[in-house]
C-alpha positions in Angstrom: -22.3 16.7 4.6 -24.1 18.0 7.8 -22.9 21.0 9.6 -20.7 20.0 12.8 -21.5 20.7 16.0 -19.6 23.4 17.9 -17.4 21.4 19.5 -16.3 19.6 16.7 -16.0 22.9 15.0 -13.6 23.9 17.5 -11.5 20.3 17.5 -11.5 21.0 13.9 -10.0 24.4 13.6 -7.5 23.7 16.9 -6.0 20.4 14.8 -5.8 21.9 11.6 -3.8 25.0 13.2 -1.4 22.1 15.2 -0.7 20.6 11.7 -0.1 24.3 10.1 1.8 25.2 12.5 3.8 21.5 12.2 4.6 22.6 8.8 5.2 25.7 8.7 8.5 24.9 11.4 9.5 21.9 9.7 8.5 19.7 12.0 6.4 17.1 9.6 3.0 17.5 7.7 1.3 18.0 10.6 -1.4 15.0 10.1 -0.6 13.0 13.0 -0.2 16.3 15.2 -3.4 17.7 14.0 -5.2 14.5 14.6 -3.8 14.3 18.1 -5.1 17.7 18.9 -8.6 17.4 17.5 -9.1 14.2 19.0 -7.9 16.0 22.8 -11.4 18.3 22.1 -13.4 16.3 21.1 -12.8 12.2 21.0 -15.9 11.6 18.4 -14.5 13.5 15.7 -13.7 10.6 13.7 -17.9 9.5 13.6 -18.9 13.1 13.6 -16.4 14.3 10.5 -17.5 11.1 8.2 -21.1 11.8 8.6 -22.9 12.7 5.3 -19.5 11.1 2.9 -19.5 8.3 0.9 -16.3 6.6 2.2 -14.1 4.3 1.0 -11.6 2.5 3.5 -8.2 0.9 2.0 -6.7 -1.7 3.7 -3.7 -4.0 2.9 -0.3 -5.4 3.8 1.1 -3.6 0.7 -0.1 -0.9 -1.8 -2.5 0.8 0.0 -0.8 4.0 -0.1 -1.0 3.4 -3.8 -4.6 2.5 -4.4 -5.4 5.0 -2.2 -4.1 7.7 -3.9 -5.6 5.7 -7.5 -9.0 5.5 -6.2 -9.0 10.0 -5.1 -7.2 10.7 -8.7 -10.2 8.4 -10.1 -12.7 10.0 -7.7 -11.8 13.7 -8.8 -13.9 13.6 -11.9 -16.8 14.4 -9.6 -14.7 16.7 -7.3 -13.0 17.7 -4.5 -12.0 14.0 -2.7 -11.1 13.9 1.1 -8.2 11.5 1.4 -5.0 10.8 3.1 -2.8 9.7 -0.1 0.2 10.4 1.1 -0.1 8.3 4.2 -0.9 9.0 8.2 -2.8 5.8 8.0 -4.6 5.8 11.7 -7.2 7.7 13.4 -5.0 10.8 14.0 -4.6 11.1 10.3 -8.0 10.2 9.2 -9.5 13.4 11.4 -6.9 15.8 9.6 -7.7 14.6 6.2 -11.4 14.6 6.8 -11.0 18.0 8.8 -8.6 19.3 5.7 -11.8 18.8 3.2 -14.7 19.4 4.8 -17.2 20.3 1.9 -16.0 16.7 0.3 -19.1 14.2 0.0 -16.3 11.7 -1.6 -13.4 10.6 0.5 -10.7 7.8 0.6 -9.3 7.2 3.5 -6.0 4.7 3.9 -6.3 2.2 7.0 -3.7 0.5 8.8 -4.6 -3.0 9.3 -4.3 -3.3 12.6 -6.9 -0.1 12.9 -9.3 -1.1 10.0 -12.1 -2.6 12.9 -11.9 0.5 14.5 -12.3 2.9 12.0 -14.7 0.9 10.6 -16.9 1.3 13.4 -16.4 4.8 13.4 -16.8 6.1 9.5 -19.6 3.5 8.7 -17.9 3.5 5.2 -19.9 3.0 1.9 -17.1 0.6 0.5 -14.4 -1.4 2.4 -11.4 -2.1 -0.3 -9.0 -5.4 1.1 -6.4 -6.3 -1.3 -3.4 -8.9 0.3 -2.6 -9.8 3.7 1.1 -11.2 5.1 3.7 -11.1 7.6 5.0 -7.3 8.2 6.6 -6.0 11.6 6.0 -9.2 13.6 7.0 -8.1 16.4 4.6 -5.1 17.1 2.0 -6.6 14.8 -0.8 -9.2 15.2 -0.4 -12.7 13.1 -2.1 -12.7 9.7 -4.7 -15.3 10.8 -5.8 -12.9 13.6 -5.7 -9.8 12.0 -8.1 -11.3 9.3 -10.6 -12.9 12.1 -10.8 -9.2 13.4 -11.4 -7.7 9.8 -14.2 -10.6 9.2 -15.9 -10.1 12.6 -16.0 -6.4 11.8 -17.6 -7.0 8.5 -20.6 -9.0 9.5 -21.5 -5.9 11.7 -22.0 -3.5 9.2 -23.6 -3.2 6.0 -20.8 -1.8 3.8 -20.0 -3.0 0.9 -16.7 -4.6 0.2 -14.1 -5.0 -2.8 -11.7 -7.3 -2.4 -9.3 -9.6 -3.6 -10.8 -13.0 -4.2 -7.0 -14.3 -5.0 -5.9 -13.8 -1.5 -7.3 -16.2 0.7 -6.9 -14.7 4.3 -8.8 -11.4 2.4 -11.5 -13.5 0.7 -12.3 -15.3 4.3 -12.4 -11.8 6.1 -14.6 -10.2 3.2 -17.2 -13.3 3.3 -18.0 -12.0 6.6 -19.7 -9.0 4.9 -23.5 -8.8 3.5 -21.9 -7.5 0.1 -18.9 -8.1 -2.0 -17.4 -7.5 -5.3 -14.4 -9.8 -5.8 -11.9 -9.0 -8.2 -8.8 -11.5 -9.2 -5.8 -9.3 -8.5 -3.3 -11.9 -8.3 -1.2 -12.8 -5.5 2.6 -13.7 -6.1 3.7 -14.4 -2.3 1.8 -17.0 -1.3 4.2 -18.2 1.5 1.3 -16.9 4.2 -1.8 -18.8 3.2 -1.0 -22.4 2.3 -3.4 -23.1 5.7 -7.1 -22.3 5.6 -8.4 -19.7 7.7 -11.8 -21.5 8.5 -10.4 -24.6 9.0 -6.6 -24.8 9.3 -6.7 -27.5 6.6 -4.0 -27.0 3.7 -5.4 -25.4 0.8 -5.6 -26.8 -2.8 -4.0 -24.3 -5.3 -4.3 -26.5 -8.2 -4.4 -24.0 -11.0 -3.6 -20.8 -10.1 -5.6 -18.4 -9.4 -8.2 -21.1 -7.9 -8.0 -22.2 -4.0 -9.9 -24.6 -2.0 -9.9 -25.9 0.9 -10.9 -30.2 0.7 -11.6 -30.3 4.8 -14.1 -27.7 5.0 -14.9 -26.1 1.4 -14.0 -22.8 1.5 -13.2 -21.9 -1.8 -12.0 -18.6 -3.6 -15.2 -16.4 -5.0 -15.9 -16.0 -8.0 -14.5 -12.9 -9.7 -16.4 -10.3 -11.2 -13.5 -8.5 -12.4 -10.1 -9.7 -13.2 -6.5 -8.7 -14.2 -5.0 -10.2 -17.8 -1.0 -9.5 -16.6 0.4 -11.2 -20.0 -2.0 -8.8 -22.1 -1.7 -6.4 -19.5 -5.6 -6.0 -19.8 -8.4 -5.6 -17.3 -11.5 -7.4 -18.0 -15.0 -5.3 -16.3 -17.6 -7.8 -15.2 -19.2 -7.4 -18.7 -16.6 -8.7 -20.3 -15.0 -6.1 -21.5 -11.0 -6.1 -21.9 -9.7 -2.6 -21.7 -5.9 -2.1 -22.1 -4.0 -0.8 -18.3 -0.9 0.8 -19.7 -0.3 2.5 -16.4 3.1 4.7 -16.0 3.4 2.7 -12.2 5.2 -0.5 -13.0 5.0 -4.1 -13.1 1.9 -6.8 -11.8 0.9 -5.3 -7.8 0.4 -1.8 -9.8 -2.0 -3.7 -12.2 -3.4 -5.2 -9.6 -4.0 -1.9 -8.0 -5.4 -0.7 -10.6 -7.8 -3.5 -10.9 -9.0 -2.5 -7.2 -9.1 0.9 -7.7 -11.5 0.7 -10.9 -13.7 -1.7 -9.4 -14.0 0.8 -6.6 -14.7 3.9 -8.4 -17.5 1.5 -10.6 -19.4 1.8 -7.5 -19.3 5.5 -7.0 -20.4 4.9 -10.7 -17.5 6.1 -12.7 -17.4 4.0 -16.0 -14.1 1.4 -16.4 -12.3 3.2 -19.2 -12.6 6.7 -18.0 -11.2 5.5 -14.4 -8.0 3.6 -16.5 -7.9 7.1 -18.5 -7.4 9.1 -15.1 -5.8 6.5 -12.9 -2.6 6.6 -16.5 -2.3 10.3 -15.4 -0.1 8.7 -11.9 3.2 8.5 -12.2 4.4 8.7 -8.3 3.2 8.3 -5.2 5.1 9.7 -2.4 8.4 9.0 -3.9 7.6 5.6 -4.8 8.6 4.7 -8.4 10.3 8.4 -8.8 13.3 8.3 -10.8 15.7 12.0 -10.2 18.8 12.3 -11.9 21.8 13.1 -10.0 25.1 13.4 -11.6 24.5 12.3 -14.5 22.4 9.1 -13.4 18.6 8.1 -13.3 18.2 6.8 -9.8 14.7 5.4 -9.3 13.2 4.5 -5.8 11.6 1.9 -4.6 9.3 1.0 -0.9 9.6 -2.6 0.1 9.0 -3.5 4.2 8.3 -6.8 4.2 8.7 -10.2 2.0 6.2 -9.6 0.3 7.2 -6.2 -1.2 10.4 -7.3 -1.8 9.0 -9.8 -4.1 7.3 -7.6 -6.5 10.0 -4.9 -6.1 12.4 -7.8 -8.0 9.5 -8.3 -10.5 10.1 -4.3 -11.8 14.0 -4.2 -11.7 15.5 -3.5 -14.9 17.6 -5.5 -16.9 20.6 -6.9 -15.1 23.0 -4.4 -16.2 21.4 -1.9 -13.7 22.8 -2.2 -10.6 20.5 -1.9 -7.2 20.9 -0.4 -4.2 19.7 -2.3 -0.9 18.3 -0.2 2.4 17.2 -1.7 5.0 17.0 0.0 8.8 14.9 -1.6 11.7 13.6 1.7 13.5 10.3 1.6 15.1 8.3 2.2 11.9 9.9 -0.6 10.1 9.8 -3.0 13.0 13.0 -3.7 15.0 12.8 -7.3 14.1 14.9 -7.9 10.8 14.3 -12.0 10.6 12.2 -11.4 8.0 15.2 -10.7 5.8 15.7 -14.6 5.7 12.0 -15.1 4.1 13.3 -13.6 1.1 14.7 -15.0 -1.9 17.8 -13.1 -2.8 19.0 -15.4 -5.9 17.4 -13.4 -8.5 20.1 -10.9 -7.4 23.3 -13.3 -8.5 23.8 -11.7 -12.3 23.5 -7.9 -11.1 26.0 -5.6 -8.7 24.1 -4.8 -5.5 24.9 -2.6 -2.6 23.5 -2.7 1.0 23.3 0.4 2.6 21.3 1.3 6.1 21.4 0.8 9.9 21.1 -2.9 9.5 23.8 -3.0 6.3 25.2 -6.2 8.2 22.1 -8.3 8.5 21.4 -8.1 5.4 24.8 -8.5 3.7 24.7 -12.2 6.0 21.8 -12.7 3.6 23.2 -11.8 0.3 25.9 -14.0 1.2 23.7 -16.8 2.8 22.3 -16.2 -1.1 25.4 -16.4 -2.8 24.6 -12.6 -3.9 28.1 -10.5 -4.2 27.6 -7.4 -2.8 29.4 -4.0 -1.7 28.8 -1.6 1.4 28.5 2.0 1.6 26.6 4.9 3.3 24.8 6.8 1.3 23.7 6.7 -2.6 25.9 9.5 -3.7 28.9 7.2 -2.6 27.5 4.9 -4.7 27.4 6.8 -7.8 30.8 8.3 -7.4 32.0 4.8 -7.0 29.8 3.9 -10.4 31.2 6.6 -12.4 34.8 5.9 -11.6 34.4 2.0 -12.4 31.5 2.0 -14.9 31.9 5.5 -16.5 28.4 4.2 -19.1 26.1 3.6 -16.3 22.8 5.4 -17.0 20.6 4.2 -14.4 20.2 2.5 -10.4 17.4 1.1 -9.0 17.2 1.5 -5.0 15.0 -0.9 -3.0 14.9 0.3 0.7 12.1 -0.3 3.3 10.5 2.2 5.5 12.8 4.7 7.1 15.5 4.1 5.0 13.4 5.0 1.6 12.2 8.3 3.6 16.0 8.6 4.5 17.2 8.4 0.5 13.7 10.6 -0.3 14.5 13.3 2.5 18.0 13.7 0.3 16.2 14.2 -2.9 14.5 17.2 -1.5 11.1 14.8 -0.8 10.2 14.2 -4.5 7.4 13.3 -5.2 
């Protein structure tokens, strides 16, 4: 990449000392601090710091922390990657990441939704990576149907290229907008948010599944290129190759993450099965999907903040016998609105012991019950084991669904694992 000017040398240095200096007092990881800081010297930094990369943007509802940090562990094969994997997903955090790695031609950068037009604008990105869109935070966030009319109108401004989901259909409509696509069928289990067409408003058809049309106006899902086998847990390349997944992140949205993420690494020219071979190698991402054992028992995390996530978090529980633990708090991260909890189908939770835990314990227990779910309170997870290992001294293992604050909450008392 080209050498900054002075100024932005100086933004550079002055941020990256703010997020040292953030860390080194405990204060955080000093992204957003460092960002903020930069950006006070010089407010360009984001266009002048992406000059000379090839970058990739990651945008979703859900799992773009995780495809994010798929797509960099893929990337490293050709060296050092400039990314944000670990989150800080708006403009603040871009600059530190980018600021962090400055010799890297490569970069991935996660984008918040809401930001994604923006940054866009900025980074003039080599690829644009969309992968689901639904309801999350409603009450600080735009609806669906706007957010993807933004993301399309952005699009058809630029000449990047974008990979994206062509099961979605408020992410195929917004990626038609651009001059170049590469769909790939990554599934889509909540379909509660696009029943309606996004050109038209008409109801889509969804006669076999994965297909969707619309019979007012004919928008119709692309055809993919490359496509996710779940049931043979395969991944078939746009040659027609079938190459096995067996990735150590579980269950169908991890597949289809790592359907993305090879697809996105093909066009920095990385070959399929070398991508699958690095992409095995992640077992975590920022405490999601860690398991720690703590007296005596596995306890293994998971991030849900919305319907959606919820949804495939139920799709990776283990067997019934496990019990689960339930978080859910309503800070400003999370969004303070908690109605949300009612889009959610708690059933599948009837054969298994379940505890809520969490500022907002009580809404959700009226769900559970609403649901006919037993459940239990408490305050922390360690309450919950004791109570385990008094009445079930054979328990072996706990799974622990939480969203936001409340999984950093649980994480913090792990010591942050990883």
């Amino acid at each position: 990449m080209s050498e900054l000017p002075l100024r932005a040398q100086l933004a550079s240095v002055l941020g990256r000392s703010a997020a040292g200096l953030s860390r080194a007092t405990g204060r955080g990881d000093g992204s957003v601090i460092g960002g903020r800081v930069a950006l006070k010297v010089e407010p360009d930094l984001l266009a002048k710091l992406a000059q000379g990369r090839r970058l990739a943007l990651v945008s979703a509802t859900n799992g773009k922390t995780t495809t994010t940090r798929l797509i960099a562990q893929a990337l490293r094969e050709f060296g050092d990657v400039a990314t944000n994997e670990y989150g800080a997903n708006m403009p603040t955090g871009h600059i530190t990441a980018l600021s962090d790695n400055k010799s890297a031609v490569n970069g991935v950068l996660e984008v918040d939704e809401k930001y994604l037009p923006q940054v866009l604008k900025a980074t003039n990105p080599s690829f644009v990576v969309l992968m689901n869109l639904s309801r999350d935070q409603m009450d600080r966030a735009s609806e669906i149907n706007l957010l993807a009319k933004k993301w399309r109108t952005a699009l058809a401004q630029t000449d990047t290229h974008v990979i994206a989901n062509a099961d979605d259909p408020l992410v195929a409509w917004a990626g038609l907008g651009a001059p170049n696509a590469t769909w790939v069928s990554a599934g889509q289990r909540w379909k509660e948010d696009s029943w309606c067409c996004p050109e038209c408003g008409g109801h889509l058809k969804r006669d076999v599944d994965p297909h969707w049309e619309c019979p007012e106006c004919g928008l119709a899902r692309p055809r993919a290129t490359w496509a996710v086998d779940n049931a043979n847990d395969t991944l078939v390349t746009p040659d027609g190759q079938e190459l096995k997944l067996r990735m150590n992140l579980p269950g169908d949205a991890n597949r289809a993450n790592a359907a993305i993420a090879a697809a996105t690494a093909a066009g920095y020219g990385m070959h399929p099965e070398r991508t699958l071979e690095r992409l095995r190698e992640v077992t975590s991402v920022a405490g999601r999907y860690t398991s720690v054992v703590t007296m005596g028992v596995e306890v293994r995390l998971l991030l849900a903040k919305n319907p959606a996530g919820w949804l495939e978090s139920f799709a990776v529980l283990d067997p019934p016998r496990v019990p689960v633990i339930l978080g859910v708090n309503a800070q400003i991260p999370d969004g303070k609105d908690t109605s949300w909890l009612w889009d959610v189908d708690y059933t599948v939770l009837r054969d298994r012991r379940v505890f809520v835990m969490g500022e907002r314990r009580t809404d959700l227990a009226l769900r559970l019950e609403t649901d006919g779910v037993p459940f239990e309170t408490a305050d922390r997870v360690d309450e919950v084991l004791g109570r385990l290992k008094v009445e079930q001294p054979d328990i072996t293992k706990v799974d622990v669904i939480a969203n936001y604050t409340a999984f950093q909450q649980i994480r913090t008392a792990y010591g942050r694992v990883q």
